[in-house]
C-alpha positions in Angstrom: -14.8 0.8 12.9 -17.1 3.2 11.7 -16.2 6.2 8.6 -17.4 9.3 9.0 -18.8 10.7 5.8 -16.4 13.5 4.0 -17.1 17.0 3.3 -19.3 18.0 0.6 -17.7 17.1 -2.8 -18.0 13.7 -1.9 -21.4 12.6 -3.6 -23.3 9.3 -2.6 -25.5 7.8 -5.6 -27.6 5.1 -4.7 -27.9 2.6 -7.8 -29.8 -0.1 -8.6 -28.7 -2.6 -10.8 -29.6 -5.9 -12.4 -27.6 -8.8 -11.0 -26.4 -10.8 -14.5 -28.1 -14.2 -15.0 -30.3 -13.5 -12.1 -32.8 -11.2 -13.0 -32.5 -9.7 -9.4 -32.0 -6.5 -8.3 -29.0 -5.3 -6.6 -28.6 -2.1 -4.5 -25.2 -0.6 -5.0 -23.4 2.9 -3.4 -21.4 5.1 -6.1 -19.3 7.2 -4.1 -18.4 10.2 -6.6 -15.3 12.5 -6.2 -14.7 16.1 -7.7 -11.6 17.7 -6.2 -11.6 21.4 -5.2 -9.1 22.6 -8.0 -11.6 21.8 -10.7 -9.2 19.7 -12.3 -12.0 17.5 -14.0 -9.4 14.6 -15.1 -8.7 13.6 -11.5 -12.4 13.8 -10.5 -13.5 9.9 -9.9 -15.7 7.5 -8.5 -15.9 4.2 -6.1 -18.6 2.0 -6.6 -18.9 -2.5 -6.6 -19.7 -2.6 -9.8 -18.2 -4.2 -12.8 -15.3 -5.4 -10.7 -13.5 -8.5 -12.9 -12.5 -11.6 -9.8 -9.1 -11.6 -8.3 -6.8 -9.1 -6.3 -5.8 -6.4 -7.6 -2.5 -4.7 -5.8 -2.2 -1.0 -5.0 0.7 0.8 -5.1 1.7 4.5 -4.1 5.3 5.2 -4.8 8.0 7.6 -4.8 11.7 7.9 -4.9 12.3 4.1 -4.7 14.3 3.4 -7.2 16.7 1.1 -5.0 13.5 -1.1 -3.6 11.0 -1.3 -6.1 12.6 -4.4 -8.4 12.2 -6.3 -4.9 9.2 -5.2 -4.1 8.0 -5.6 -7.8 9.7 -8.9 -7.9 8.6 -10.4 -5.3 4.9 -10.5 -5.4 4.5 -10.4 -9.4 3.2 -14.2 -9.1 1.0 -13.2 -6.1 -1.7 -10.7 -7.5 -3.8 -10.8 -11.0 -3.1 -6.7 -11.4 -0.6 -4.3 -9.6 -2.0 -0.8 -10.2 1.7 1.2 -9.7 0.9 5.3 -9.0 4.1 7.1 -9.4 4.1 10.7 -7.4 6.5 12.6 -9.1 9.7 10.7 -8.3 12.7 12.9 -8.3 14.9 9.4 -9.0 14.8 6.6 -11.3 11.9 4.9 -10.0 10.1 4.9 -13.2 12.6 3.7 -15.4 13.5 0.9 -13.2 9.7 0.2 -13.1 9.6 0.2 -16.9 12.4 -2.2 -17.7 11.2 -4.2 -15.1 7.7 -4.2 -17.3 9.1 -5.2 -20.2 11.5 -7.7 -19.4 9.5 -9.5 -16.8 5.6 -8.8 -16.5 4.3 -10.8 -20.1 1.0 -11.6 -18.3 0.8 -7.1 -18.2 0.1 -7.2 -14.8 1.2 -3.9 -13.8 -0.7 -0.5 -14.6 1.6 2.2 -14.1 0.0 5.7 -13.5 1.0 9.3 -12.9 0.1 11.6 -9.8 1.5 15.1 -10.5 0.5 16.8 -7.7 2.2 17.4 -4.1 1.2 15.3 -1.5 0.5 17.1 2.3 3.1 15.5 4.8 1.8 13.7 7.5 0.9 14.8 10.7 -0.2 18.8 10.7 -0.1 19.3 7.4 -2.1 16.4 6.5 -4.5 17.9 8.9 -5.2 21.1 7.6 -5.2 20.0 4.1 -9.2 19.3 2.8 -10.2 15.8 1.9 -11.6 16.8 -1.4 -8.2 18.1 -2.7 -5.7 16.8 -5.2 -3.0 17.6 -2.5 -4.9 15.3 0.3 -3.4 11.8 1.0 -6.9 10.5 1.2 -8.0 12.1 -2.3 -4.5 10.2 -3.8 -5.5 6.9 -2.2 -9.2 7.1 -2.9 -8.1 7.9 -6.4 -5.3 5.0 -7.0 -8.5 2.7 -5.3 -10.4 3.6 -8.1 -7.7 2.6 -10.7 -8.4 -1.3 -9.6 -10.1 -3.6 -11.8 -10.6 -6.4 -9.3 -13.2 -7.7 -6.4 -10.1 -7.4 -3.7 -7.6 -4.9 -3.1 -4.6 -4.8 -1.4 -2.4 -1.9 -0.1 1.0 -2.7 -0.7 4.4 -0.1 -0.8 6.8 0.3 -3.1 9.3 0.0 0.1 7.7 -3.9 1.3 8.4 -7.1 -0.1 7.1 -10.1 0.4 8.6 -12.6 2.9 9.5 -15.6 1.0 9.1 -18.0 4.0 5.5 -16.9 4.0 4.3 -17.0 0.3 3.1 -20.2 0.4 0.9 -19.1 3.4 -0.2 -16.2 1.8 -1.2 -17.3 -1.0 -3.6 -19.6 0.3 -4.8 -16.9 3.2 -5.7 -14.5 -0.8 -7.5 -17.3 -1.9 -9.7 -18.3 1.3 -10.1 -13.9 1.8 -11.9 -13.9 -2.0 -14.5 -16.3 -0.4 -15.5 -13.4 2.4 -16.3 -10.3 0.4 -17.5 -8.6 4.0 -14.3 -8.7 5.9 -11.3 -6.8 6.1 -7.6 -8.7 6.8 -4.9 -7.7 9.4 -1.2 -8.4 7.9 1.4 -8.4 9.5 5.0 -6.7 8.7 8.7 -6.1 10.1 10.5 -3.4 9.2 14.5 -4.0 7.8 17.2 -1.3 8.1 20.1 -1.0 6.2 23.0 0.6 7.0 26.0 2.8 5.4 27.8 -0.4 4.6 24.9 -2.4 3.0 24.5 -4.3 6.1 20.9 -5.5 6.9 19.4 -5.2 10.6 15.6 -6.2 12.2 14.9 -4.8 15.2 13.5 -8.0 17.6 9.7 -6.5 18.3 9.6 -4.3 15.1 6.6 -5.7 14.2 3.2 -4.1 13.0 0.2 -4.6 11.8 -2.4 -2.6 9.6 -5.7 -3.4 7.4 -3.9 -4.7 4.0 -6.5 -7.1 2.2 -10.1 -5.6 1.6 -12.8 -6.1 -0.8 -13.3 -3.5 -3.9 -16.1 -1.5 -3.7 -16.3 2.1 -2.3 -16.5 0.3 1.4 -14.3 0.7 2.9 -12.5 3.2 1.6 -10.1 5.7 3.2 -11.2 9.0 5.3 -8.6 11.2 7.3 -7.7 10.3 10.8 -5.1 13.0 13.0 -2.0 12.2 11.6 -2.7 9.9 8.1 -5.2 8.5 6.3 -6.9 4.9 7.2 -9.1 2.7 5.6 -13.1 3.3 6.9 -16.0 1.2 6.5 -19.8 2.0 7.0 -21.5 -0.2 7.4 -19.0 -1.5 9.2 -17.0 -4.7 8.2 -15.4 -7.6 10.0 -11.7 -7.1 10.7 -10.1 -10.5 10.4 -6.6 -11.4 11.9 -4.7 -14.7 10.4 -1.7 -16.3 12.0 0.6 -13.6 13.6 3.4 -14.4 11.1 5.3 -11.5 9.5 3.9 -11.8 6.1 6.2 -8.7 4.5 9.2 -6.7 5.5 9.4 -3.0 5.2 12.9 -1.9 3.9 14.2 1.6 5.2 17.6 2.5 4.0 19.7 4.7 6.5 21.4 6.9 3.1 17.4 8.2 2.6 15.7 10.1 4.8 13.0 8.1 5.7 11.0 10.4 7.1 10.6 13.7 5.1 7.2 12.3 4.7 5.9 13.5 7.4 5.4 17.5 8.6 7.1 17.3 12.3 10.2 16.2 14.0 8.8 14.8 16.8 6.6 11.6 15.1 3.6 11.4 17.6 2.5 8.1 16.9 4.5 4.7 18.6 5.1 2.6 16.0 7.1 5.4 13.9 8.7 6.8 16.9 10.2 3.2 17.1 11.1 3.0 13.6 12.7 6.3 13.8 14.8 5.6 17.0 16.3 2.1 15.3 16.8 4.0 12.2 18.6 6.5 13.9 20.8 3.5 16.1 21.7 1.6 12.8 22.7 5.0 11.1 25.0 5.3 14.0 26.1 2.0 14.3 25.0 1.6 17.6 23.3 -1.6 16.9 22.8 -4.0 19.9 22.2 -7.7 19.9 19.3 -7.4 22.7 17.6 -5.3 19.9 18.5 -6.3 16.7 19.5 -9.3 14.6 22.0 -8.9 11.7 20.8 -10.3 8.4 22.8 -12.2 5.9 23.9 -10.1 3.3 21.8 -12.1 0.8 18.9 -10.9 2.6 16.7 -9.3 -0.5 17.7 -11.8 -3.2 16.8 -14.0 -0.9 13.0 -13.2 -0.4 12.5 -13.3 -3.9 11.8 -16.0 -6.9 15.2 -17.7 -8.1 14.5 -17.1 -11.6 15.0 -13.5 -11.2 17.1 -13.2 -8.0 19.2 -11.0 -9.8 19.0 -7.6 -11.9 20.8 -9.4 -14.7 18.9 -12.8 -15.0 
């Protein structure tokens, strides 16, 4: 995959650098962002220097104050830092987030940060909004990228958590990635609906893949495709796929509307046009064994560590 360089306020500085202990010199890209408001605090930059070793989790997140313990919860163990980027949540997302800080996280793993501004929508909107502005998807996730501290970086939501038949696996896939710092990794996730009643569904081949794991360092880093943003490389990288074994499950909740995030009705792209037609079938309780397979109520206590299975422990 190749990235296609963004519009002007993007700045390239080519440094050179001493390599510590080595004496040798070390060519490194700064990639330097000023947004078009002028707003000089949320002007940034992307470069591979002075990253500490480890992975360093990425989250954008808003309005899930009913996921993000789970989420949190389950991968707390997994990464060394979980940069958390709140955009403007109209719930209580970041007082859940806070308590769960302070009575769980005493290693402070989690950097919680603020994005004020609002987001384009997916789709059109996304489309016609410029790459170098504070309302641009791409300018919030190039912006949270440049929050992490460590040599790895992976792109988690505040609506996944981590399957707890595959954390052994992954955590040994996270430790043999930090050995390739020129390869991007595939994971693989299945998205959960629940319904009205607190009943938990997963739709048979609801099951997708994107570019999660990738090294820290300005490349990749994202650019603007049609519809979204995606993660772009130049030089390009290798793209590595591990087992195909759902690694994470993506929780959407029939009482939200799950997709006011994007611009349009009528979602153009296949895997959301599936997600939207289950959602819509589990909503209306028109769920079908051929398509579906009913979860046990324990379901998200389930994917996550006993010791704090519960809100209460």
């Amino acid at each position: 995959m190749t990235f296609k360089v963004q519009k002007s306020r993007e700045r390239l500085a080519n440094l050179i650098y001493k390599k510590e202990g080595s004496g040798a010199e070390v060519s490194s890209r700064q990639f330097e962002y000023q947004n078009r408001e002028g707003l000089l605090n949320y002007d940034f930059s992307l470069s591979g220097k002075e990253k500490q070793p480890g992975l360093s989790a990425m989250l954008r997140i808003k309005n899930e104050e009913d996921r993000i313990f789970y989420c949190l919860t389950s991968i707390l163990d997994v990464f060394d830092e979980i940069v958390l980027v709140d955009n403007a949540s109209e719930d209580q997302t970041v007082a859940v987030v806070r308590e769960f800080k302070r009575r769980f996280d005493t290693e402070n793993k989690i950097k919680c940060y603020f994005y004020p501004f609002t987001v384009s929508r997916y789709g059109p909107e996304h489309f016609d909004t410029p790459e170098d502005s504070v309302h641009s998807v791409v300018y919030y996730y190039n912006w949270t990228l440049s929050l992490c501290t460590r040599t790895f970086v992976c792109k988690w939501d505040g609506d996944m958590v981590l399957s707890s038949a595959a954390r052994p696996w992954l955590l040994k896939l996270l430790r043999e990635i930090q050995a390739n710092p020129k390869a991007c990794w595939v994971l693989y996730g299945q998205t959960v609906y629940r319904d009205g009643a607190g009943n938990f569904y997963q739709g048979k081949d609801d099951i997708h893949s994107e570019i999660r794991v990738f090294p820290n360092g300005g490349n990749p880093r994202f650019g603007k495709q049609k519809h979204y943003e995606a993660l772009k490389s130049d030089p390009p990288l290798e793209i590595e796929r591990p087992d195909k074994r759902v690694a994470f499950y993506e929780l959407k909740f029939t009482d939200v509307d799950e997709f006011s995030h994007w611009s349009v009705a009528d979602i153009p792209t296949t895997r959301k046009q599936r997600e939207q037609r289950y959602f819509n079938l589990v909503k209306s309780g028109q769920v079908h064994e051929g398509q579906f397979q009913k979860l046990p109520s324990s379901f998200l206590d389930d994917q996550i560590p006993s010791r704090q299975a519960r809100r209460g422990s």
